[in-house]
N, C-alpha and C positions, 0 to 999 in steps of 0.2 A: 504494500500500500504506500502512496507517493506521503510525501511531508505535509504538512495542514501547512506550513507556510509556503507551500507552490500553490496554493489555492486560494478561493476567496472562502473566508469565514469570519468568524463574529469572537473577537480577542475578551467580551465581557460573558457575562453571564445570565441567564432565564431570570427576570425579574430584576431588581435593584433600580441604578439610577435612570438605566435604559427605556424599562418599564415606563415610569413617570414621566420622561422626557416623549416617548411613544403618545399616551393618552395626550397630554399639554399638546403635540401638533396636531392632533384630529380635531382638537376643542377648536384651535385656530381654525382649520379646516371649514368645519360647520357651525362656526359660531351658537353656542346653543344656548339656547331660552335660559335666561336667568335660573329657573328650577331646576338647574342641571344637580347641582352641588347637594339640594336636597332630597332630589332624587336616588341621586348612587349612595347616599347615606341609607334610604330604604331595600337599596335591592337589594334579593336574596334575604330577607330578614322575617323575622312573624308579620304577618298584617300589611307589609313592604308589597314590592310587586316581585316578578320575578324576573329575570335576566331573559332575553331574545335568543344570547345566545347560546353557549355549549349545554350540555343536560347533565352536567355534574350536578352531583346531589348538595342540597342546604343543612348545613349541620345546627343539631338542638340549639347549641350556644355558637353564633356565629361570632365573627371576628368584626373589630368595628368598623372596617371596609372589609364588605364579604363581596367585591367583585375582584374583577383582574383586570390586565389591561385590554385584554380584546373585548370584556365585558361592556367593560367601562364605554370600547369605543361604538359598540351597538348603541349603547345609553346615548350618545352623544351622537349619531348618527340618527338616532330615531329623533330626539328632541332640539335637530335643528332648525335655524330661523329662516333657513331660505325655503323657499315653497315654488313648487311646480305648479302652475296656474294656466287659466285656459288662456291667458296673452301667451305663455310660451309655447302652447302648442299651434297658437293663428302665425308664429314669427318663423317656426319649422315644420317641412314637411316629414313625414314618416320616412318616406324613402330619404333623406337627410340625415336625420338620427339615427338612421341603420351605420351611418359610417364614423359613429361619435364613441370615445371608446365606454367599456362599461361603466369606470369609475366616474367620468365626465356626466353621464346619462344621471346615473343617483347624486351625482351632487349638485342637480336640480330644486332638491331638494321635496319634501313631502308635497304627494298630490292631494289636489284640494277639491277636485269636484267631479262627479260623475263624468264622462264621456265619450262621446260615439266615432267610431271609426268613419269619416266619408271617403269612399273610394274615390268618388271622380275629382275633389280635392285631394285626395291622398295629406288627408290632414285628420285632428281631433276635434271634435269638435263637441262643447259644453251639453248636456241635456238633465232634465229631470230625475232623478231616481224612478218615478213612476214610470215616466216614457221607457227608462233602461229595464226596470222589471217585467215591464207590460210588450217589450219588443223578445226580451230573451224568452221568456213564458212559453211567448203564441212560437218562435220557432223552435224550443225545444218540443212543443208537443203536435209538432209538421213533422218531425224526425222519429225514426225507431231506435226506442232507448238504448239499443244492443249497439246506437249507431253512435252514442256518445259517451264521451271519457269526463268523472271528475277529479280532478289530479287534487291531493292535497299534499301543502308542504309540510313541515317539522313546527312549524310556530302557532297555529293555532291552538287553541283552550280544547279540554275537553271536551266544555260544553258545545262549542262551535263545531267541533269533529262527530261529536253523535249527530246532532243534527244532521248535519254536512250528508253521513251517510245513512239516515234515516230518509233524507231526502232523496237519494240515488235510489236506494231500494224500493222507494213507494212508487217513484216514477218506473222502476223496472227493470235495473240492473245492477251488479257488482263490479262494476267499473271505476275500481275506485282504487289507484294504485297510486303511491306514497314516497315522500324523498324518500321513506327507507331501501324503498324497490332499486336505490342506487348507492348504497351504504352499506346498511345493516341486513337486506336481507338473509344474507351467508348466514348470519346468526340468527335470525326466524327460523329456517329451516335446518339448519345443520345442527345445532343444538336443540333444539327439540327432538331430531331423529337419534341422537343420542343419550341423551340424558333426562328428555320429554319437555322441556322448558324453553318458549322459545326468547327466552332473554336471559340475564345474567343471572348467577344465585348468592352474589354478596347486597351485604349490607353495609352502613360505614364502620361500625362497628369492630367488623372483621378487620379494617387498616388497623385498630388498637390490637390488633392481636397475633397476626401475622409474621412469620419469622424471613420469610424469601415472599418477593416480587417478579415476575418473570413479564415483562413488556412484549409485543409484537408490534410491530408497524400500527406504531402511536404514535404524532407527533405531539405530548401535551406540552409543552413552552408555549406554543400555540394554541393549539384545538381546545385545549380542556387547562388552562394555569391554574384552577383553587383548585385543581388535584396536586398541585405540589406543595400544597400543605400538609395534608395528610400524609406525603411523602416522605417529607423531611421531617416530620415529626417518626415517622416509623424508622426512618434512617439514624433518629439521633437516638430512639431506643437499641439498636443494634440488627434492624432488619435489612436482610442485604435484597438489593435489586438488582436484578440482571437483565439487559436490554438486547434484542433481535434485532437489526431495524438495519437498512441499507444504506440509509444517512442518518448520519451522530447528526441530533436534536438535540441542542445548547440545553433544550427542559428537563433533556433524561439524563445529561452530564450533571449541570451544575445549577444551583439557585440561591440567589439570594432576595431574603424576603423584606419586596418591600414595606412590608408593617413590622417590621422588626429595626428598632433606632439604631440598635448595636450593630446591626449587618449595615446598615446603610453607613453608619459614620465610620465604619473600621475596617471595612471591604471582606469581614466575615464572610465565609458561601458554604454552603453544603454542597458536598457532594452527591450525586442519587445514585448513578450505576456501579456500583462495586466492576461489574463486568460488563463493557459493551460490547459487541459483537455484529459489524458487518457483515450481515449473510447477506448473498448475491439475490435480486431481486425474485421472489419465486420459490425460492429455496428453503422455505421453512421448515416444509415438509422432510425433508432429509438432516437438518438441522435438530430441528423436535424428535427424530425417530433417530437418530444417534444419541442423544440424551436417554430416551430410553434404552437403548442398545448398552449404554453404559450401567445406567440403575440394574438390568437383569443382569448383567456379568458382577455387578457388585454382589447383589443380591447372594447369586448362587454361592460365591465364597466366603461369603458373611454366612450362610448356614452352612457351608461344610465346614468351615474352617470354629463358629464360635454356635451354632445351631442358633442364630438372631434373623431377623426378616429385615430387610430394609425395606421390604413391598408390604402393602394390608393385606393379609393373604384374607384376614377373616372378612374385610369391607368384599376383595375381592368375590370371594367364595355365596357373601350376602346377597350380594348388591348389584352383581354385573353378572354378564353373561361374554363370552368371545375372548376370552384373557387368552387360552391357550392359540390358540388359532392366526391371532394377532404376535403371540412370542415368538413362535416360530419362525415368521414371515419378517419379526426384525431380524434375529439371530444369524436368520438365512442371508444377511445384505450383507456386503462387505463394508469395510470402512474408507476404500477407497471410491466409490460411488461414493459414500457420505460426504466427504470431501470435497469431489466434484460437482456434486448439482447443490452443495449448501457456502461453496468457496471459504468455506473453515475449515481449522485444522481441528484434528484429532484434538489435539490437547485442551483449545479450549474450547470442545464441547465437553469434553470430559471435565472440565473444568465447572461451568456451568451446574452437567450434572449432577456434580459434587455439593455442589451448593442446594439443589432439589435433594437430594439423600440427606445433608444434615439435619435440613429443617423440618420442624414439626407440622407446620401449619404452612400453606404457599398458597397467595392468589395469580391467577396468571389473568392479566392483562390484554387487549388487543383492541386497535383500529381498524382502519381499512385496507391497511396493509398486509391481513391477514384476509380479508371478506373479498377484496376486489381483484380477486384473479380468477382465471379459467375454471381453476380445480380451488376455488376457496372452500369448499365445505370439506374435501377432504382434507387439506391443514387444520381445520377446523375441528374434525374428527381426530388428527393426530394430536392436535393439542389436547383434548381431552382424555384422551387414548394416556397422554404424562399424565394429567392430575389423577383420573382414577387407580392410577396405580398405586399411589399413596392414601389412598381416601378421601384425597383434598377439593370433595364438594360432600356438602351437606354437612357440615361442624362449623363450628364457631373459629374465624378468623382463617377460614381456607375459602374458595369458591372460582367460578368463573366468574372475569369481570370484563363484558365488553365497555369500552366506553365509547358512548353514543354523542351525536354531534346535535343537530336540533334542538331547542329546550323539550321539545314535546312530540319529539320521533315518537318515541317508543307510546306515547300515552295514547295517539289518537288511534295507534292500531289495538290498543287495550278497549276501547268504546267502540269500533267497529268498521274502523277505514281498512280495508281489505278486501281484497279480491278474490279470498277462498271462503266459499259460504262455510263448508265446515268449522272455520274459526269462529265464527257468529250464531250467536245466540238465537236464532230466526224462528223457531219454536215458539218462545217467550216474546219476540217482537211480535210475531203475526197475534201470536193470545192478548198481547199490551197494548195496540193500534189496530187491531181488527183488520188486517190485509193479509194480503199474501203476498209473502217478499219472493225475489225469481232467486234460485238454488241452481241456476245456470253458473260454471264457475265465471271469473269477468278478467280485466284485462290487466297484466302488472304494468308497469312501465316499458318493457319494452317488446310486450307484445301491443302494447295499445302504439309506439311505435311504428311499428308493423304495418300496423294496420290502418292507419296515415297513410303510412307509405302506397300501402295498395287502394286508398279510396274509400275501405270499408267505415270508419269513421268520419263522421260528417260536422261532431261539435265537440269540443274541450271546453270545460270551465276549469281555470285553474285558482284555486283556494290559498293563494300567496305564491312565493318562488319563482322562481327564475330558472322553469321546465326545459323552454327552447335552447337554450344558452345552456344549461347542465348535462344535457342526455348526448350519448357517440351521437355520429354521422352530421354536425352539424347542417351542411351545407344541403345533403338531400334532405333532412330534415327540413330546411325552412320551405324549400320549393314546394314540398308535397303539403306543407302547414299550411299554404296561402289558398289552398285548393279545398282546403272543408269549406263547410257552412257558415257556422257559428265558432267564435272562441271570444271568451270571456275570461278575461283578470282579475283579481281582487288583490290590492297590492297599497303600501304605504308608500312608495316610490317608484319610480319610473329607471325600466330596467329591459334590455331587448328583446324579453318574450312578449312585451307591451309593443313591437314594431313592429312584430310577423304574423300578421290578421288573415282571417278568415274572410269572406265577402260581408259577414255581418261580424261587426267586432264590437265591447264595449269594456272600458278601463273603470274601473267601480273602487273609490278609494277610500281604505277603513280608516279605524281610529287605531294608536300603536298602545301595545299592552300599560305604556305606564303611563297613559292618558286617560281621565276621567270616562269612566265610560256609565254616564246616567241615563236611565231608562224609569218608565212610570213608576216602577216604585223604590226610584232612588239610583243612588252610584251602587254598582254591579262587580261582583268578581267573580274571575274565571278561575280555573284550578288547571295544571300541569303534572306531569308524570316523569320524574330525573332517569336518570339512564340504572337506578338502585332499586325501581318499583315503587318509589315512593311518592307521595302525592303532596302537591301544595297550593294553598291557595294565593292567589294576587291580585293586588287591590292598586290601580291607578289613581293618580292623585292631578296630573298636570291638567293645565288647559289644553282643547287639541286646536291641533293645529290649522282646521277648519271650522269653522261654523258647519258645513255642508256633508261630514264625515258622518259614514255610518258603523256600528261596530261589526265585526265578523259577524255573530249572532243574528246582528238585524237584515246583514246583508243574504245570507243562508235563507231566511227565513224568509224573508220577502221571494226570492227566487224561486219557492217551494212552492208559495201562495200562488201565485204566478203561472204556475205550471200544474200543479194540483188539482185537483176537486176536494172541494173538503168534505175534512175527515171529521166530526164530533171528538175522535180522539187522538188528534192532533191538533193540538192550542197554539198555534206559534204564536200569535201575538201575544199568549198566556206567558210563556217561553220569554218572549224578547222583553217583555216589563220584569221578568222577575227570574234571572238565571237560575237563581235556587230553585224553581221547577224542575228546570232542569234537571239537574244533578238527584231531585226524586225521581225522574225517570229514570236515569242512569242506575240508581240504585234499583230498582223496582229489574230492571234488564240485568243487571250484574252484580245479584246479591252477596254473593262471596266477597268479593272485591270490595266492593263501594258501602259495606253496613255502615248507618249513618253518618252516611256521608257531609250532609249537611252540619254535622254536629263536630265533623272533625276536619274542617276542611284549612283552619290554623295551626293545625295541631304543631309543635316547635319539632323541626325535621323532618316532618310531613309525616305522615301515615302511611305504614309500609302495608301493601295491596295481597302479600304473600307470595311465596314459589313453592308448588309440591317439592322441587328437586331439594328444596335447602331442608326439607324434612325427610328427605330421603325416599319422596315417594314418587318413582320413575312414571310417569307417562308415557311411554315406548310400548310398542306391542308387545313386549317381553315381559312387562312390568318391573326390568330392569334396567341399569344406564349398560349401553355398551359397548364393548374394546371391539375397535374396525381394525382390518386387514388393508393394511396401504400398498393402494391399487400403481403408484406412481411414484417418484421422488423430487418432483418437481409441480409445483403448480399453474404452469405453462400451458397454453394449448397451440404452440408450435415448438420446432425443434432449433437449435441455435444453429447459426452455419455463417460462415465469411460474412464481413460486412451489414449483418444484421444485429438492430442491438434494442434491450430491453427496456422498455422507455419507460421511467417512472412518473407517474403527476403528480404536483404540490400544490397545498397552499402555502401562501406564504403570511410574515404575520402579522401583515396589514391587512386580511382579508378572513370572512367569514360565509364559507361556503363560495357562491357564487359574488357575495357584496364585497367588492373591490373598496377597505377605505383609503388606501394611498398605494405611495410604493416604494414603501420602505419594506423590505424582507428581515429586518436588523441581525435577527436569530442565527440567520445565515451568511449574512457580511453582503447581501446584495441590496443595493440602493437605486433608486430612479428609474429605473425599466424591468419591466416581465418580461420581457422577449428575450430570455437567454437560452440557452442549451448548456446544463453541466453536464461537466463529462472528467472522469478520471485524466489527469496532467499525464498519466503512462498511457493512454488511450488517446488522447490529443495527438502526442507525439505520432504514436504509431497508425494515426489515421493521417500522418500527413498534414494536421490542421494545426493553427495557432491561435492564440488567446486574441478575443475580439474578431474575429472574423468568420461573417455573415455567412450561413447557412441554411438550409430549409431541409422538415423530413419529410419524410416521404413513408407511407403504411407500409409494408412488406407483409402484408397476410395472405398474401397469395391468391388472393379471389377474385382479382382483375378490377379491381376498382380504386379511379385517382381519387387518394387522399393525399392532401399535402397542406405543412405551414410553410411559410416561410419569413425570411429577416430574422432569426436568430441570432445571438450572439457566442462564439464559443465563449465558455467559462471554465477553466479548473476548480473543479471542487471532489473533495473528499468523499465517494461513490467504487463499490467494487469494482474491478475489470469488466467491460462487458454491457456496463448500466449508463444510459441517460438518464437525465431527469430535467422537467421544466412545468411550467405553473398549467396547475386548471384554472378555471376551465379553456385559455388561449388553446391547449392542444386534443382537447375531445375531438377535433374534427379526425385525430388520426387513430381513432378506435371503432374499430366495425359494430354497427349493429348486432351482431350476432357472434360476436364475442366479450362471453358473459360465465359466469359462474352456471356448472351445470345441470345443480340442482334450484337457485333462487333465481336465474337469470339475472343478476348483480352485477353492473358492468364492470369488465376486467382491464382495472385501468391502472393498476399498478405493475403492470407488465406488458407492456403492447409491443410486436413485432414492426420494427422501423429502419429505413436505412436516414444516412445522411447525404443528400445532395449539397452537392459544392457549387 
């Protein structure tokens, strides 16, 4: 591996003065509403609102700024003073703003009033609420529901998300696919087929107790920073962490806390990773199955030699099924394959898995670095394949922890955004609203895709996000997008799935979570779901930013009204004056879950919802968790060969999700431009290229179809042999439709086959 100083990187540390200085330029940036300062004093707090962005959990007793800096800068990005208004859209046409970049486009600032797509101006143009409900209504119900998609993102309320897809199902479909369907799927499905749960099984708890941490392609310095509180607090009891990851992430190196006076005035830091480990992008699977290849050769001589276990043989014997079947099939792999498709050495996985043997309790960790490849559920299955060998799910201070990016991913597929009727309680709805919901299965994200592609779909309503601009194929995406019917936004800012319309289009602008949201009987709060299972409620305080804003709730509702015949037992206007019906419904639909709901919806660290796996009670058809036979050693769905190389996507940590706030990378030592291409400085060289000199890639998946970026910049950066990397969403254009994880369809985007043109 080349020097970190023949590259670009970041000489400070996750957090400290960097931190602060990060927040103070966004404030500049969007000048924001005086209530900014009392705002971040409530988030994340009892009775507070809750943060926009990542779905770390709120702990009982928070800290007296419980946000982070990327927190902070949603905060600061939602409660800015500039406003997108219908003078800005009479002064630009659409096809205009198609060429403005993304960050440019939101810092328009908050939109402020309904409006209508006109084609033959190729402009926006101002309308009524009414007009916009009473035109989308009459042409969702000219269409066959089979013929439309409701997309929802990650940031909607609970209560907005039942609705959301109470409303899909009465009108007559399960078209109802989710940022998750581009994230976290791998772990809806892949852990559930193992272990029966389709989300994690800690709690926070479990960091007090914990002896080893093992990360995967997590970026938290970025994605998730108040997990390195709980980090550093487990580190400075003596728990060791150990990180996967195919670029060193300044968060999983080192942190200093900026609420701590003593780190900030003395240049104090903690350490986090006792052991990083560049494994080659893909590689996990061979990586995680040499760890255990180490733990059974441990094993076996720890009983011959002292008759001791270092495996649970009795968890095993209990609790699992496939242990043997699986041993074998590592035993059988050499260590030079391990080597090869994980580009570490023998020693320190062994290393690694030494640190898994000592300890009593281990949580393992992962991002999308594990979910968003070809073969993600089978690393998925490997990973778990390590923990049950120690018993480390279902006790206290062990568990699987994915951590999730949305505040309210994981919540709204808990109330019924999904596409597989089977997840849905539809028994209990049809008995609770007297219909009959359709048990047709419906469309995830990238079959609804698809199906764009071919015509079949004729309208999108999209319920926040930034769809167009997130999902592969950009570019046949948007052509085939322009050719439905109907597409409908709902969105606090103006972003370019707001510019690729439909023939009938309408931009519909809400209120943002920590804005006042009063309705007839009073200011209102919604409730969310952290990436822990746990529930909290949020309560908005600011003034919004329009007089003319409707909140998500009202906006659903109305669209339903709209489109519906009514039902006696369905009250939306009931609904929209008083969320707390709401959330009776929801309990009445999901009594296990949500028991008085109402009565707990502050409760300090929210209300945990429950997991059978964390009681050890398997949901798998076995009525066990259990141990897979790995089918592959790599999570690739091509073979590597000359001139082809594995292209990794990032954010960076100006950026949440698709929201571009600047372009500082700091974490990473890059500044003022996304257009780069990193690339190992021994990989530079031996491609013939040099530092700063423009290139474009080019797809290499072999299906006969041009994709290409171009204007890159080369960059040396610290990346295994073999590996590029450059930011999302700029390079989604170079991932196929139909390369995806091959049980979630999860697009596979941290490994995409590419060449480099010169």
């Amino acid at each position: 591996m080349a020097d970190e100083e023949d590259t670009v990187h970041y000489k400070g540390t996750a957090g400290g003065w960097g931190s602060v200085k990060g927040m103070a330029r966004i404030a500049g940036m969007e000048r924001p509403t005086p209530a900014v300062l009392r705002t971040l004093e409530r988030q994340n707090k009892v009775k507070g609102f809750m943060c926009v962005s990542c779905a770390w959990t709120k702990p009982k007793q928070p800290h007296m700024f419980e946000f982070c800096e990327n927190g902070a800068k949603a905060t600061l990005w939602e409660l800015t003073t500039r406003r997108c208004t219908p003078a800005f859209f009479a002064e630009h046409t659409v096809s205009e703003l198609r060429d403005w970049r993304d960050h440019d486009l939101e810092q328009q600032g908050r939109l402020t009033h309904p409006m209508r797509y006109d084609r033959a101006s190729d402009s926006y143009l101002p309308c009524s609420w009414e007009e916009a409900f009473e035109a989308i209504g009459a042409e969702l119900k000219a269409l066959a529901p089979a013929s439309t998609v409701f997309y929802a993102s990650g940031r909607a309320s609970l209560e907005t998300a039942y609705l959301y897809a109470l409303f899909a199902r009465m009108y007559g479909h399960n078209n109802l696919p989710d940022s998750s369907n581009m994230c976290h799927e791998t772990t809806s499905v892949g852990l559930k087929k193992v272990i029966g749960s389709p989300v994690g099984t800690c709690v926070l708890s479990d960091f007090e107790l914990c002896d080893a941490i093992f990360f995967f392609g997590q970026n938290t310095g970025s994605n998730s920073p108040r997990l390195l509180h709980p980090l550093q607090e487990a580190v400075g009891r003596g728990c060791k962490i150990v990180t996967f990851n195919p670029v060193r992430e300044k968060g999983l190196e080192e942190f200093k806390n900026p609420q701590n006076p003593a780190e900030m005035l003395t240049g104090k830091k903690t350490l986090i990773s006792q052991l990083y480990l560049q494994v080659k992008a893909g590689g996990d699977i061979a990586a995680i199955l040499g760890m255990i290849k180490h733990v059974l050769a441990v094993e076996a001589q720890r009983w011959a030699e002292q008759k001791q276990h270092v495996i649970d043989v009795d968890f095993i014997e209990q609790h699992t099924t496939g242990f043997e079947a699986m041993r074998m099939k590592v035993e059988a792999i050499g260590w030079d394959e391990i080597e090869r498709e994980s580009a570490l050495s023998r020693g320190d996985i062994e290393q690694a898995a030494d640190i898994y043997i000592s300890a009593h309790r281990t949580i393992a960790m992962y991002g999308m670095g594990l979910t968003q490849h070809f073969h993600g559920s089978d690393t998925l299955a490997m990973l778990t394949n390590l923990m049950l060998l120690k018993g480390n799910v279902g006790r206290d201070g062990t568990g699987i922890s994915p951590v999730r990016g949305h505040s309210n991913v994981q919540g709204q597929r808990t109330v019924g955004i999904s596409e597989k009727p089977e997840l849905v309680p539809l028994d209990r709805l049809a008995e609770q609203f007297q219909f009959e919901p359709p048990r047709e299965k419906g469309m995830n994200t990238v079959e609804s895709c698809e199906k764009i592609l071919s015509g079949e779909v004729r309208a999108f309503i999209g319920l926040g996000g930034n769809f167009v601009r997130a999902i592969p194929e950009r570019e046949r995406m948007e052509a085939a997008w322009q050719r439905m019917r109907l597409t409908v936004q709902i969105a606090t800012k103006l972003n370019r799935s707001h510019l690729i319309n439909g023939e009938i289009a309408y931009l519909l602008p809400c209120l943002g979570r920590s804005e006042e949201d009063m309705q007839e009987s009073g200011p209102q709060t919604v409730t969310m779901e952290d990436s822990l299972s746990c529930i909290h409620g949020s309560f908005g305080k600011n003034k919004p930013a329009s007089a003319d804003l409707k909140s998500e709730v009202a906006i659903v509702a109305g669209l339903a009204k709209a489109t519906l015949a009514p039902n006696p037992k369905v009250p939306w206007d009931e609904w929209v004056a008083d969320y707390a019906k709401i959330r009776d419904a929801i309990q009445w639909t999901y009594p296990d879950e949500f028991a008085d709901f109402n009565q707990r919806v502050f409760t300090p660290g929210g209300f945990y919802r429950g997991n059978p796996a964390r009681e050890r009670i398997w949901k798998t058809e076995s009525k066990k968790a259990l141990f897979t036979v790995p089918k592959m050693l790599n999570a690739l769905g091509f073979e590597d060969k000359n001139d082809r190389w594995r292209l990794i996507t990032l954010r960076s940590n100006d950026q949440f999700n698709t929201t571009i706030y600047g372009y500082s990378d700091r974490l990473r030592g890059i500044e003022e431009t996304r257009d780069v291409l990193l690339m190992n400085p021994e990989d530079v060289a031996a491609a013939g290229l040099t530092e700063g000199q423009i290139v474009a890639l080019a797809s290499d998946a072999g299906d006969g179809v041009d994709r290409r970026v171009d204007g890159l910049a080369v960059t040396p950066f610290l990346l295994p042999r073999g590996c590029v990397a450059g930011y999302y969403p700029e390079l989604n254009p170079l991932i196929p439709l139909w390369y995806h994880d091959q049980l979630s369809k999860t697009p596979a985007a941290k490994a995409v086959p590419v060449r480099i043109i010169v």
